[in-house]
N, C-alpha and C positions, 0 to 999 in steps of 0.2 A: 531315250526316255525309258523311265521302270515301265514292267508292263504291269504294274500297280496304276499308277498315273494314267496310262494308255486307259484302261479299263474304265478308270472313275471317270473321265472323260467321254467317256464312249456313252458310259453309264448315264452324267448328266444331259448330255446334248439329247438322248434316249427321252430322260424323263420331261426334258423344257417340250420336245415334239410332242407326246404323248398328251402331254397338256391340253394342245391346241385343239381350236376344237372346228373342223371344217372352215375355214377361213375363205371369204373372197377376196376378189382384186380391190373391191372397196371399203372394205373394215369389218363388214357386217358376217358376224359368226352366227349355229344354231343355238346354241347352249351355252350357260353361265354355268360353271360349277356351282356356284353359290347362292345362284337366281331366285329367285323370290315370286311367290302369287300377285300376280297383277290383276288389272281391269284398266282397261282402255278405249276412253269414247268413240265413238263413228259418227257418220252418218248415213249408216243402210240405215234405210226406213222397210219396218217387217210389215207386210200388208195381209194380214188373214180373209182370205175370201174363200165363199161358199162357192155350188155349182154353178153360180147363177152371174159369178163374179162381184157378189154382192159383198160390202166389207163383215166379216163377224164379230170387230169387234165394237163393244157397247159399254158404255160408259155406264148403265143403268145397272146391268148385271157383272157382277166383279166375277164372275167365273168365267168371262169370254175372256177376260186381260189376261198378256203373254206373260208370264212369271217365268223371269230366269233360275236357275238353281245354280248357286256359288259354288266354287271349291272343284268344279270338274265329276260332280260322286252322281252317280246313274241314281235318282230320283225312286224311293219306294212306290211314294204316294205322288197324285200328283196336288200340287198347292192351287189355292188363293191367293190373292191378297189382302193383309188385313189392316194394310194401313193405307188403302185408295180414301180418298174425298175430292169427290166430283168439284167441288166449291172451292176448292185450293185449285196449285198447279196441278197437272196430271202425273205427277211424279209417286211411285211406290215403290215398293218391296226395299225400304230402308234408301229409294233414291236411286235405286241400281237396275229399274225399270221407267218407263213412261211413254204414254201416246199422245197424241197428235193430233190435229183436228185439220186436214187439209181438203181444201175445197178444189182443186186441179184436180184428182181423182173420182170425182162425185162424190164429196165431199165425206171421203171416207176416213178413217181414224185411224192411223198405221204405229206401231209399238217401235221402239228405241229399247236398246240395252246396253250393256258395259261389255265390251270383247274381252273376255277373260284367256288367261294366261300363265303361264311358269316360266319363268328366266331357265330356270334350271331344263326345259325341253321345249325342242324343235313344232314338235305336233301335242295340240292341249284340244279336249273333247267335254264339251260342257253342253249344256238341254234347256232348252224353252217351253215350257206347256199354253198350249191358249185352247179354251175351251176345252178341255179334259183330254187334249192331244200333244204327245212329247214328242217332240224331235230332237235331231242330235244335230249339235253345230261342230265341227270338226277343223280347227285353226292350225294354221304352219305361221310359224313366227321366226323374225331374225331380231340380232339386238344387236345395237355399238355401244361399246364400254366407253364411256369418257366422253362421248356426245352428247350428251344432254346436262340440263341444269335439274338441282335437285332428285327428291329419291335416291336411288345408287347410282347415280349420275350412267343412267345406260340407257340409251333411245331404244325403243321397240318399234318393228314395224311387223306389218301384219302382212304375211307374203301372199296366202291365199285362204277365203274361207268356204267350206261344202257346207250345205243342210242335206241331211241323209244322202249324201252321196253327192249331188247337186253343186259343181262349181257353180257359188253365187257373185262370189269378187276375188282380184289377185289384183298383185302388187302394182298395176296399170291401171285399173279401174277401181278403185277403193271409195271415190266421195261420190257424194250424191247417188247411189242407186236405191233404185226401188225392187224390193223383191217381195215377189207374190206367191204368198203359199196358199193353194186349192185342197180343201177340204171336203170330199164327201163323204157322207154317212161313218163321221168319226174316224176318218182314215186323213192322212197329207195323200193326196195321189198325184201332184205335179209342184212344181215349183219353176217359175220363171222371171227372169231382172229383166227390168228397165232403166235406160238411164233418164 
């Protein structure tokens, strides 16, 4: 064989591996070269409570509701809501927030959000504010190309997620938790799940 041929050879096998992108025994890669911003439902329930374990959030005052911020960008200011109504569903911020009214907790009010996301990376970092306080939620994501229907036909799964540091869920415990983030005097100072 030319050592023309040997090389382009060498060369291609080279550029198909380089391609790959971490791969497991089950399909599931970190990365889409071509990935795309996502948002994907849950069901962690965010539970905001005071010293007292009291819930803080209040349907009266829209400044206690946990406002997610889109897109992963560290937050100048922190937000409101400007399109709660108590009298509708509890859904805001465009749909991509909402709380709860569960009476199993003492009948406390716990926030819902979209798990946001990039096809294109493994680790995606995006913030909640509730009551004039941001936190950072810190996501690890895998995805299968070709498993799923619709969008770019690529399942996402959500491998593990932190609040400022705080393993809350991973790929074994993902539905139904409850996580309780404690508030004193304007600070998160603990964060704890139940299931």
């Amino acid at each position: 064989m030319l050592p023309q041929k040997k090389m382009l050879i060498a060369l291609m096998i080279f550029l198909s591996l380089a391609g790959c992108k971490k791969e497991g025994s089950d399909g599931w890669i970190q990365s889409i070269e071509d990935g795309k911003y996502f948002v994907m439902g849950n069901t962690l329930g965010l539970y905001y409570i005071d010293e007292n374990n009291n819930g803080i959030i209040d349907p009266d005052n829209i400044a206690t509701l946990p406002y997610t911020y889109p897109n992963g960008i560290l937050p100048s200011e922190i937000k409101v809501p400007t399109d709660f109504d108590k009298t509708k569903v509890w859904l805001y911020n465009g749909n991509f927030n909402g709380i709860t009214y569960e009476s199993a907790e003492k009948r406390m009010i716990y926030g819902s959000t979209g798990m946001q996301g990039d096809q294109s990376r493994h680790d995606y970092t995006f913030y909640i504010s509730c009551n004039g306080v941001l936190d950072k939620f810190d996501a690890k994501w895998s995805y299968k190309p070709g498993a799923a229907i619709g969008g770019n036909n690529v399942a996402t799964r959500l491998d593990e997620l932190k609040i400022n540091g705080t393993v809350v869920a991973n790929q074994s415990n993902l539905n139904s938790r409850k996580v309780f983030i404690k508030r004193v005097n304007g600070k998160t100072v603990s964060i704890s799940v139940k299931e």
